[in-house]
N, C-alpha and C positions, 0 to 999 in steps of 0.2 A: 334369541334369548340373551340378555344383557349378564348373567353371571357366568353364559358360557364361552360369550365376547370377551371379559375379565380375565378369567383363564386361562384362555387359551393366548390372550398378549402378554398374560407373564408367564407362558412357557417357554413364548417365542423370544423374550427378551434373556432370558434363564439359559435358555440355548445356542443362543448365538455369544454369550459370553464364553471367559475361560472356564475349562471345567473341573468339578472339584469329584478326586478319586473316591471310587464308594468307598474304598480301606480305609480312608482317611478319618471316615465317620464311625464303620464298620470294620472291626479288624477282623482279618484273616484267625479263622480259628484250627482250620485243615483246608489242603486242597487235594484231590486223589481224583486220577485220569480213568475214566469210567466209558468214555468213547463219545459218539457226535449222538446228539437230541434231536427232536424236531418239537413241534407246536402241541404234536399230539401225545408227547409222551408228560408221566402224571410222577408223582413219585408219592409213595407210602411211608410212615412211618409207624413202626411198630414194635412193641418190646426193647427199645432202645436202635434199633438198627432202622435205616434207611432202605428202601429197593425201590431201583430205577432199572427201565429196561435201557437196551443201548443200540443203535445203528453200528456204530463199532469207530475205528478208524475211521470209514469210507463208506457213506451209506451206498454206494456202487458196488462194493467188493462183496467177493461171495468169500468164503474159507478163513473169515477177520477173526481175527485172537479176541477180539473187545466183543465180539456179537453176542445178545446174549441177554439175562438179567444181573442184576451186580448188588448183594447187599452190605452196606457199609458200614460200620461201626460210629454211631453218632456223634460219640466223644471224642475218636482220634482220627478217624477219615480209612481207618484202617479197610483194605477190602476184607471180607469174611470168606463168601461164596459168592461162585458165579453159575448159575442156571444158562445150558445150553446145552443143546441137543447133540452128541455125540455124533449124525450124519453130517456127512457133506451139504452143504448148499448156505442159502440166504440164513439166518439165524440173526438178523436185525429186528430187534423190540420194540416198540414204542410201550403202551396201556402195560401198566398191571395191576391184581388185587391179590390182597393176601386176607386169608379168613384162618386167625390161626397157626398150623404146623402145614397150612397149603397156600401155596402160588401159585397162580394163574397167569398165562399170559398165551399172545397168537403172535406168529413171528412171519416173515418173510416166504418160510418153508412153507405154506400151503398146511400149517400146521397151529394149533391147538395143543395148549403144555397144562398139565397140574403138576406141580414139583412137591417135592418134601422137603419143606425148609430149612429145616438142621441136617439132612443128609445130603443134596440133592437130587438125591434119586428121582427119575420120573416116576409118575405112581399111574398115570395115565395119558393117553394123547387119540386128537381128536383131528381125522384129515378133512382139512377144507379145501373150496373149491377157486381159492385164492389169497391173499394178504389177510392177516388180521392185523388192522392200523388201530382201532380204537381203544379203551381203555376197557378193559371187564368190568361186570356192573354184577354184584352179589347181592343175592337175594332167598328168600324160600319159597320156591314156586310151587313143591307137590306137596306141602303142606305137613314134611315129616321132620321138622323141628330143626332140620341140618341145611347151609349156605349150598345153594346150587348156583349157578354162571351163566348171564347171557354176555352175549359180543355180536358184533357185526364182521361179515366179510365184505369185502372189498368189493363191490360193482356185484355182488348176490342177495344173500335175506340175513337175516337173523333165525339168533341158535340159541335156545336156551336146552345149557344139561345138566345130569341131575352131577351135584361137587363130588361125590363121593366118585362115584365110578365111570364117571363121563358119560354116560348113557344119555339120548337124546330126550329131553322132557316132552318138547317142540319143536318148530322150526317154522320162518313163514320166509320162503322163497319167492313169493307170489308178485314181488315187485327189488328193483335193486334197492339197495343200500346206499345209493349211489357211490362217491369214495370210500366208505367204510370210515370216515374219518371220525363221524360225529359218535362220542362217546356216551352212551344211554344215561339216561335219569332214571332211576328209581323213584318211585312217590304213585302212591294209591290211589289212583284217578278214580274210580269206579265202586269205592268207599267198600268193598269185601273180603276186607283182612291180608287181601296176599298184594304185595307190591305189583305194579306193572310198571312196562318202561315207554319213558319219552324218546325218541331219537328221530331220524329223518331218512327219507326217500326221494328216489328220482321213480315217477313213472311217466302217465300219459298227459302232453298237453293240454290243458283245459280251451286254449283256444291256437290260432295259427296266426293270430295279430302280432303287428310289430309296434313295441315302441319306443322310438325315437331307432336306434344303433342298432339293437338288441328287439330277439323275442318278448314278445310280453308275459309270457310264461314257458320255461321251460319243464314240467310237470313235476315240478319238487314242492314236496311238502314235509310240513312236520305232522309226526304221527304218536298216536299211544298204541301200544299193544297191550293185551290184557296177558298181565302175568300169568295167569291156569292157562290159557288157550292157546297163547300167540297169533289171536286171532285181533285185527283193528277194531279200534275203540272208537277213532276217530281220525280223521285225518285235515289238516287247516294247509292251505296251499298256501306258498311264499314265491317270489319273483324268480331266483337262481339258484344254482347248486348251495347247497348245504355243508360245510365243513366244520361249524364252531359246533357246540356242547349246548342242550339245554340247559337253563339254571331254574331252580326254583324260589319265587321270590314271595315276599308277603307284605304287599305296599296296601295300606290305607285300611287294615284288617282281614284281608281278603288276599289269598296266595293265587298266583299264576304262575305259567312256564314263559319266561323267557326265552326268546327264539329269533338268532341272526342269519343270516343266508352272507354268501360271498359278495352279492349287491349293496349289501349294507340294508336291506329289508329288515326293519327290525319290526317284533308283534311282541302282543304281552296275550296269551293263549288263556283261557281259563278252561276248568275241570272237564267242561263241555267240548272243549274242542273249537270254539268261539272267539275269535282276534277282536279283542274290545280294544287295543290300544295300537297303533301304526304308527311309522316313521321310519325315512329313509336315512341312512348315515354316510351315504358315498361309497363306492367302489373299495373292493380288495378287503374283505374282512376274513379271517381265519380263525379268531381268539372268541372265545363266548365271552357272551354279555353276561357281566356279573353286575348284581344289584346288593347295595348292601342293605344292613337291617335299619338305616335310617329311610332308607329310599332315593340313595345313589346310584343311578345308572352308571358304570362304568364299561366303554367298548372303546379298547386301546387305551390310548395316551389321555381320554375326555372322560371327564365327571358333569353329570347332568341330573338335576333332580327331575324325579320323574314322580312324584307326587301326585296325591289326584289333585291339588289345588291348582297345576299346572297345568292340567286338562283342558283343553274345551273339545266339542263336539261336531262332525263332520258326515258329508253325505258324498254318497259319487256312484254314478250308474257302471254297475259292470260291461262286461263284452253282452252279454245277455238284457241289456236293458233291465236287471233289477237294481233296485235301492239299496243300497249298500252304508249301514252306519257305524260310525265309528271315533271312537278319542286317540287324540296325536296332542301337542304342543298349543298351550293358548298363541303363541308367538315364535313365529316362524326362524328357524335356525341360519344362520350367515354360516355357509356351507363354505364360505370362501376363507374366513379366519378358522373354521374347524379344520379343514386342509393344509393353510400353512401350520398350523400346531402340530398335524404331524408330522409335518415334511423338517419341522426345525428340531422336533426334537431327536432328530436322528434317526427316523426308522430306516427299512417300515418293521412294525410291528405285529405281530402273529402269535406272541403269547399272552396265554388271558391273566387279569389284573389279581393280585392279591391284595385285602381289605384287615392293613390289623395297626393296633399301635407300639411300633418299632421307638417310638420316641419320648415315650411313656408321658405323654402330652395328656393324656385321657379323653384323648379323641383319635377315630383310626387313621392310619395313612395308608393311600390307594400306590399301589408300588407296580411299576412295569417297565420291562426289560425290552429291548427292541434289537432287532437282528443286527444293525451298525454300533454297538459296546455301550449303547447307553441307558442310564437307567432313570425315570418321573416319579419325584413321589409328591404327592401331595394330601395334604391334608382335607377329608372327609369334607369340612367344611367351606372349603376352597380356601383354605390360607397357609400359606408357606411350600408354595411350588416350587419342588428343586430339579433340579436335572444333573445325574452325578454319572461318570465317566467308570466302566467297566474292563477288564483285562480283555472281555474279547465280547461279541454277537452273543445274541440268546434268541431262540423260539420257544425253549421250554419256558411253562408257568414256572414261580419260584415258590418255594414252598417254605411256611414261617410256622416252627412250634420249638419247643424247648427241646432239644435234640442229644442231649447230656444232663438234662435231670437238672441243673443247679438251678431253676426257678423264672429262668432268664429265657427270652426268645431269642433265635435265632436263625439265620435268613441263608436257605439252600438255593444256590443258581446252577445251574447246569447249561455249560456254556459249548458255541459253537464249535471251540479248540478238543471238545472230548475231556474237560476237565469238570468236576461237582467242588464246589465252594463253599465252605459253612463258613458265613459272615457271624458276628456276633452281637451284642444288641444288651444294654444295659435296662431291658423294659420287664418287666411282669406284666405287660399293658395285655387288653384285651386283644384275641384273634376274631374274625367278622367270620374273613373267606382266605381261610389257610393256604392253596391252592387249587389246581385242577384237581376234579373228582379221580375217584371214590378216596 
């Protein structure tokens, strides 16, 4: 595709030049050391305060003073409180949700927290049967008007309980989770008023074919579960392990679930459970595909319109000899300039893309952060690709909203070094996709 040729040679040219500091554009507004991120962790903002969970120091160490959640004061970086479990052990965060005067979050301990957010008191805790990595996904599942929580554990099922008392609603153990990484979608598949959730699994091979290196299925799929039951809505198979997030998108009138695997397998899922749209993006992906409300595909570093005008339509016999149809690309991807574009702009990259206008251009700019200090932004419409030089690494998504009220966005990185950054930003411009969920 010829606009994502264009691109991707002015990242690479953008890149290999000298580079210019984000402060430069962006000035430091607070910085306050909050412990080490990964890909999976989200950050909230609410009632003026920030909460991020935290690996700590050392995501290896057990007994770390930073392990924990940490809510910070928007305006001056000040810490407030820090949530952590008064036992001994792993007490390393990624996911949280807050509904309210309650926190959520799963930690390292084999454990499950609701906290009280002006006291920290635990108000309840829930023992699992390993990590909880992903973000909590709030919802009303028994139908009595109050936020109850699901999550995934790590290499087990899913858990939805009811918020107030931790009490179990459901549970479907019936297949892994596979790493617990991918963080649930809420959104009403099944059109009867109670949310249900997107997220993914490892189970049974659909076939023992090999192709090319590699399995041609290792039995992952993306899955719906019905919010009342926990029981599958539907399940749509993908190539390899699953670690990104489903996103919800709404391209040509009509919403899908976006959905990436570690292959770089990309599908566009509709209600039904039905991959109407395919494409492969290369090896190592970790960040969800975020689409904006123009109908920009964004995975890593690469902007792609994903339009139905760019559709054409496609046939290919499965392992079973059926016919198998489907839309991908009228024009096929130069996989080889998509590659150097990420290799130049300094990854690799593992956190997903945020969509808003930092430069009060009135058009958004797609912004991402990559584990080597550097940061892409470009504009929506593929014009004005920068690549600007960071204090340190990122995995975590960056999160952009007005974080002190005066009217103005402002840009939170949460950085390799265990340090949280509020950039500051002379825009009122529009947000698309503020950060990773919820």
């Amino acid at each position: 595709m010829k606009t994502i040729n264009i691109i991707c040679m002015l990242l690479i040219t953008l890149s290999t030049a000298a580079q210019t500091n984000f402060s430069s554009v962006f000035p430091v507004q607070w910085k306050t050391k909050i412990g080490v991120t990964t890909y999976r962790t989200n950050m909230v903002f609410q009632n003026g305060s920030v909460f991020i969970g935290s690996n700590g120091l050392d995501r290896n160490s057990r007994l770390d003073s930073l392990d924990g959640v940490f809510k910070v004061d928007g305006k001056t970086g000040k810490i407030q409180k820090q949530y952590a479990s008064p036992l001994a052990g792993d007490n390393d965060v990624t996911g949280v949700a807050v509904d309210g005067n309650r926190l959520y979050c799963g930690s390292d301990n084999y454990d499950f927290y609701c906290y009280d957010v002006k006291t920290g008191v635990e108000l309840w805790k829930f023992q699992t049967e390993h990590d909880v990595e992903s973000a909590p996904v709030l919802a009303d599942f028994n139908g009595d008007g109050k936020k109850d929580v699901f999550f995934s554990v790590e290499q087990h099922g899913f858990y939805a309980l009811n918020g107030i008392d931790g009490s179990v609603l459901w549970k479907n153990d019936s297949v892994s989770s596979h790493n617990g990484n991918s963080s649930g979608l809420a959104v009403d598949i099944n059109n009867d008023g109670v949310l249900d959730i997107v997220s993914a699994v490892r189970g049974t091979p659909n076939t023992d074919a090999l192709a090319g290196f590699k399995m041609a299925h290792y039995g992952d799929y993306h899955v719906a579960i019905d919010g009342k039951t926990g029981q599958f809505l539907w399940i749509c198979e993908t190539g390899a392990g699953i670690n990104s997030s489903p996103f919800l998108a709404k391209i040509g009138g009509t919403k899908y679930i976006a959905g990436l695997d570690t292959y770089g397998e990309f599908h566009l899922i509709d209600f039904r459970g039905k991959s109407v749209f395919a494409n492969n993006f290369g090896y190592g992906h970790y960040m969800s595909p975020v689409i904006s409300s123009k109908g920009m595909l964004c995975i890593g570093n690469n902007v792609i319109d994903i339009n139905p005008n760019v559709w054409a339509q496609y046939e290919y016999e499965d392992y079973e000899g059926n016919l198998v149809k489907y839309f991908s690309f009228k024009e096929e991807i130069d996989f080889m300039d998509y590659n150097k574009a990420l290799e130049n702009v300094e990854g690799p990259t593992t956190a997903s893309p945020v969509i808003a206008d930092v430069m009060s251009r009135g058009v958004c700019q797609i912004l991402e952060p990559t584990e080597d200090g550097f940061i892409s932004m470009i504009d929506e419409n593929g014009k004005n690709p920068k690549v600007y030089k960071l204090p340190a690494g990122c995995e975590a998504s960056l999160l952009v909203v007005d974080v002190d009220g005066d009217g103005k966005l402002e840009i939170l990185v949460a950085d390799l070094q265990g340090y949280l950054t509020c950039y500051s930003t002379n825009s009122k411009g529009k947000v698309d996709v503020s950060g990773l969920r919820p």
